[in-house]
Structures are given as C-alpha cells and as structure tokens.
C-alpha positions, 0 to 999 in steps of 0.5 A: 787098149781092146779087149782083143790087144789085151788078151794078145798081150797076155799070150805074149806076155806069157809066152816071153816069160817062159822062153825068159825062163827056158834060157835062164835054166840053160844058163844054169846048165852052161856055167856049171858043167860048160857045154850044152850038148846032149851027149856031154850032158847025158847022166852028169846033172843029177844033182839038179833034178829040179831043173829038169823038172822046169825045163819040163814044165816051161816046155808044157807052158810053152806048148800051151797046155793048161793052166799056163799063161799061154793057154789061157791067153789062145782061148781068150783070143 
C-alpha cells in the first residue's frame, strides 16, 4: 500500500471508530430511557453525565479537530 492509501486508511479508520462509538452511546440511551427524542430526553439523563461528556467528545473527534484520528489522517492526506 502507499503512503497515501495509508493515511486514507487512517482517516477512515478513524472516522468509523467514532461514528461506531457515536451510536453505541445512542444505544445506551435507547435501552435506558426508550426513545431518542430530544424532548423526551431533555433533563432526565443526569445520571450519565459521562455519556454526555463522549457524545461531546465523538462529536469533536468527528468534527476533525486535534488530537483525533480524523485530524491527523486530513493533515497527513
């Protein structure tokens, strides 16, 4: 493989792990309370403040912002 496949690979690679990562907390979500809506959900997941804290992160991750996978595999591309 290329130097270049390499570092598309890493970008995809790292761009599925956090989507994979995404919808797992949104699975989290969906067995404990039963529904994904935003206004059902609104004050009621307190107890997962955690969660919260990695829908943020995956969303900057995804986003593409440093340190993530997918900033470094778009400046090495």
């Amino acid at each position: 493989m290329t130097g270049g496949g390499r570092r598309r690979g890493l970008y995809v690679a790292a761009h599925g792990l956090v989507k994979a990562a995404l919808f797992a907390l949104t699975g989290v979500l969906l067995d404990r309370y039963g529904s994904l809506d935003e206004h059902a959900l609104y004050g009621r997941a307190r107890e997962l403040r955690p969660a919260g804290v990695l829908f943020t992160i995956g969303a900057l991750a995804l986003a593409g912002l440093p340190p993530f996978g997918t900033s470094l595999g778009k400046a090495l591309t």
